[in-house]
C-alpha positions in Angstrom: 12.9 18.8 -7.5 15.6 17.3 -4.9 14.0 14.8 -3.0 17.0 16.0 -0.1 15.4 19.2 0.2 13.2 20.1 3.1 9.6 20.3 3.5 9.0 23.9 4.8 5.7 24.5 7.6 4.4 27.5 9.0 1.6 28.3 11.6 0.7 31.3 12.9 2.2 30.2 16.4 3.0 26.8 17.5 -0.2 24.9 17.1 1.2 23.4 13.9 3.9 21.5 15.2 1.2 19.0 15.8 1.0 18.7 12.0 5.5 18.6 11.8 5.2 16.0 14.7 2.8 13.9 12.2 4.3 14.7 9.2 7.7 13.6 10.6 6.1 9.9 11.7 5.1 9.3 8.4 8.4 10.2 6.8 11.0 9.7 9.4 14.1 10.9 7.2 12.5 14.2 6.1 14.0 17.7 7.4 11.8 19.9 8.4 11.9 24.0 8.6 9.7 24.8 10.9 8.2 28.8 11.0 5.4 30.0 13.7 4.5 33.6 13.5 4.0 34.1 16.9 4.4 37.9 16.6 1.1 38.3 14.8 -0.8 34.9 16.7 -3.7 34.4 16.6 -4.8 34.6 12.9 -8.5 34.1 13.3 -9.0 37.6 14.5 -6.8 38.9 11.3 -7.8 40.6 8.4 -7.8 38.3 5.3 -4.9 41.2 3.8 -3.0 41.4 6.9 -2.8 37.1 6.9 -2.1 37.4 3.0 1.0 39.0 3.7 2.2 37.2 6.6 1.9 34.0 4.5 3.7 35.9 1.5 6.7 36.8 3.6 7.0 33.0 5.5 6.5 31.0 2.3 9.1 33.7 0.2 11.6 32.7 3.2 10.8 29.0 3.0 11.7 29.3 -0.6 14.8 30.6 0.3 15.8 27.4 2.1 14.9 25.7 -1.0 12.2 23.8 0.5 10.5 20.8 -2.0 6.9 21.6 -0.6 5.4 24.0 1.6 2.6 23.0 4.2 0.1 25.9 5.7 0.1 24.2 8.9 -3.2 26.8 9.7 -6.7 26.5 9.3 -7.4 30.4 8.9 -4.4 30.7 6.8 -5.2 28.3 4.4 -8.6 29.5 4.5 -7.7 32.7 3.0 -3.9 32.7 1.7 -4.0 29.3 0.0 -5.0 30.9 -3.5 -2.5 34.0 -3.2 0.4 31.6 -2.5 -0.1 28.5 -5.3 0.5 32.0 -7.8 3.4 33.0 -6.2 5.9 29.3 -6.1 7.4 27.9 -8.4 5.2 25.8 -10.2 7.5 22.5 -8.8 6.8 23.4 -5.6 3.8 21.8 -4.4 1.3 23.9 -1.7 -0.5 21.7 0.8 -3.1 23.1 3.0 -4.6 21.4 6.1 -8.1 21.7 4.8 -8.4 20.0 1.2 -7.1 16.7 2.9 -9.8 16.7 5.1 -12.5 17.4 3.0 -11.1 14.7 1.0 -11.2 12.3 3.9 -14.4 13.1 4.6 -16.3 12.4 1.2 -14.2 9.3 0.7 -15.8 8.2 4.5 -19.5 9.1 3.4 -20.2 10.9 6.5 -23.7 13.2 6.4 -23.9 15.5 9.0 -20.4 17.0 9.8 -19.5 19.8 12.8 -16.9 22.4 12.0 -15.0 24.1 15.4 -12.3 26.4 15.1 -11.3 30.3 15.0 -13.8 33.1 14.1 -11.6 33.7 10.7 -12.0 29.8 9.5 -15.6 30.0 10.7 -16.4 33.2 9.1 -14.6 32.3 5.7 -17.4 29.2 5.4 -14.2 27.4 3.7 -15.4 24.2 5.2 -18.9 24.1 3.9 -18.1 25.7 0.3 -15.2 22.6 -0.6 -17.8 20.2 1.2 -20.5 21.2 -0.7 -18.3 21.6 -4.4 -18.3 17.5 -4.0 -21.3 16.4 -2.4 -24.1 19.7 -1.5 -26.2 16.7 0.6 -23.8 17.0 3.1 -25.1 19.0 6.1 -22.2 21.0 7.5 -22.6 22.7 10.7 -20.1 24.9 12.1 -18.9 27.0 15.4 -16.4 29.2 16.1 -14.7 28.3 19.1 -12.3 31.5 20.1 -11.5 30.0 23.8 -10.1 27.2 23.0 -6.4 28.2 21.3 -5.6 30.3 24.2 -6.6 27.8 26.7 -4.6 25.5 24.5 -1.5 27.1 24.4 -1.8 28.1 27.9 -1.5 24.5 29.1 -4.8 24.3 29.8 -6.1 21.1 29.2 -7.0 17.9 30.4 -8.2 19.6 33.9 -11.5 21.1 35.0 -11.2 24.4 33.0 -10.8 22.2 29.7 -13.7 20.3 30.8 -15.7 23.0 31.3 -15.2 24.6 28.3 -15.0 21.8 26.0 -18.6 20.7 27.1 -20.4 24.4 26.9 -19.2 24.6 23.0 -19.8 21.3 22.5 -22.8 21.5 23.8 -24.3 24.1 21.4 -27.1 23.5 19.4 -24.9 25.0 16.0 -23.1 21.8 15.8 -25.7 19.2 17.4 -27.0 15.8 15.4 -23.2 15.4 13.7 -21.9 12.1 12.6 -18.3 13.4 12.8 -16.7 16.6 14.0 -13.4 18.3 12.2 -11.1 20.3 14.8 -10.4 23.1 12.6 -7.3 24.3 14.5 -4.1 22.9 14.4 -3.9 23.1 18.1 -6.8 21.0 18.9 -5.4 17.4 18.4 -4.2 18.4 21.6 -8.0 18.2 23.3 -9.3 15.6 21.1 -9.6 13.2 23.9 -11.2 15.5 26.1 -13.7 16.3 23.1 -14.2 12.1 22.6 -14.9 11.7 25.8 -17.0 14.4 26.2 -19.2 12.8 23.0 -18.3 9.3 24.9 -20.2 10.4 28.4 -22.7 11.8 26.4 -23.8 8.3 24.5 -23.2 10.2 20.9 -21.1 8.8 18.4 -19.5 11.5 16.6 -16.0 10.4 14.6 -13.3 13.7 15.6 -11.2 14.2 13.0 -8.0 15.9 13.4 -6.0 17.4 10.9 -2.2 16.6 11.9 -3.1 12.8 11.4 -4.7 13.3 8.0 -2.1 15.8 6.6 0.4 13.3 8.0 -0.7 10.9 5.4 -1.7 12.7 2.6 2.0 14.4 2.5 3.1 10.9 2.5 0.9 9.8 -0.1 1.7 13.0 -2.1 5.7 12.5 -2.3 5.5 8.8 -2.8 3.6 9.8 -6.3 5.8 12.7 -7.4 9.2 10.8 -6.3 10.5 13.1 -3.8 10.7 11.5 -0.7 14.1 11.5 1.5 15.6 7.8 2.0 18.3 8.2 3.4 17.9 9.7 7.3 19.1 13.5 7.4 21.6 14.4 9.1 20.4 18.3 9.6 18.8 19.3 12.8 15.5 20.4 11.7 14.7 24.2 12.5 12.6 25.8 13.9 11.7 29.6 13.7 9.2 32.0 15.7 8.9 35.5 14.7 8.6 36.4 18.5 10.9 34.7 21.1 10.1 34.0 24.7 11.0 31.5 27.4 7.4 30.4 28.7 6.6 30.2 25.1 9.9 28.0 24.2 8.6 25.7 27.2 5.1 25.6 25.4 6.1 23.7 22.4 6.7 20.4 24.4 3.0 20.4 24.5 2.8 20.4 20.6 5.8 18.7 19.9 6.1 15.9 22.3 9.8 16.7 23.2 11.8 19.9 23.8 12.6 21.9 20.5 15.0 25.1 20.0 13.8 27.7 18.8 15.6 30.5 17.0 13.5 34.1 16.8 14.0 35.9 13.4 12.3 38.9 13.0 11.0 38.2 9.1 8.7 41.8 8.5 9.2 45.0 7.9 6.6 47.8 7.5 3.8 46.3 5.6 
């Protein structure tokens, strides 16, 4: 594989530009080909069939840029499309999901008791709790779906008195109390997770959050410094960025995500399923 190639990303909207803003810190000189289906957003109220072949149809066009790996920037999606697409790439290709790394994290750190939030569709598919348990089965895992929260998020809605409000009444729940470490299972909630600390903060509980664009940062990293295929030499390419549905207010949203202002370029990628 050419180590010059890009790594390829794909969200169901924009929430995992979190995860191409951390990926990017960790490997400065890496392109990146960015695709949010924002058409179909949000996948956590999606059939498992209907997510299938949205991931089919990004990761066959990331191919097609000759991308080195792919990343399911996507909770929901790699909850329930990560088998389907490691049969269809090339075998060179690697697929990374946001989940595995955590999991990984999370037996390496010994935690006990650990609190899963995120859509109904990552929630419902238990993914958390059944690679948990495969390692360790003493590890209580408690979980929540938190639907509010992504809209909210990508409505600019945080860090006020709305946030607040709802931040505190999930966390607040008894599904998810006596945790030693909470997992934001959304790639949009790095962008609360100081609201959430300091909700656990106020409250005298210490819980460790855990957020998935800083773990799949590093475990990219780790991953192409032991297969060899990591860019030395600073790209010259603009990275890209795709959304399957364009608008202005939306364009403006990704400064939230991304930290700076991002083109984006609308390509209408399905057909008739």
């Amino acid at each position: 594989m050419d180590s010059n190639a890009s790594i390829g990303i794909f969200d169901s909207g924009i929430g995992g530009l979190t995860v191409a803003n951390a990926i990017l810190k960790q490997l400065p000189n890496e392109h990146i080909i960015y695709f949010g289906d924002t058409a179909h957003l949000p996948y956590g109220d999606k059939s498992a069939n209907a997510i299938q072949y949205y991931a089919k149809n990004i990761t066959n066009f990331l191919l097609s840029k000759n991308c080195k790996i792919i990343v399911i920037a996507c909770n929901t999606a790699s909850a329930v499309a990560y088998g389907l697409l490691q049969k269809i790439v090339p075998k060179d290709i690697f697929v990374i999901n946001v989940i595995d790394p955590i999991v990984e994290h999370i037996i390496r750190k010994k935690y006990k008791s650990v609190g899963v939030i995120g859509t109904i569709g990552t929630i419902n598919s238990n993914i958390y709790s059944i690679k948990i348990k495969e390692q360790n089965p003493k590890i209580q895992v408690k979980q929540l779906a938190t639907p509010l929260l992504a809209p909210m998020i990508e409505t600019g809605f945080i860090n006020g008195q709305i946030s607040e409000l709802i931040i505190e009444d999930y966390l607040q729940k008894p599904e998810i109390s006596d945790i030693d470490t909470l997992v934001l299972g959304c790639t949009h909630y790095p962008l609360i997770r100081n609201e959430i600390e300091e909700y656990y903060k106020k409250n005298n509980l210490k819980v460790d959050v855990l957020a998935a664009n800083e773990i799949v940062g590093a475990y990219v990293k780790q991953y192409m410094i032991e297969e060899g295929i990591i860019r030395y030499d600073q790209s010259e390419e603009e990275h890209q960025f795709y959304v399957s549905d364009y608008s202005e207010t939306f364009a403006q949203t990704t400064r939230l995500f991304y930290g700076k202002d991002i083109l984006l370029q609308e390509l209408k990628l399905f057909g008739k399923k």
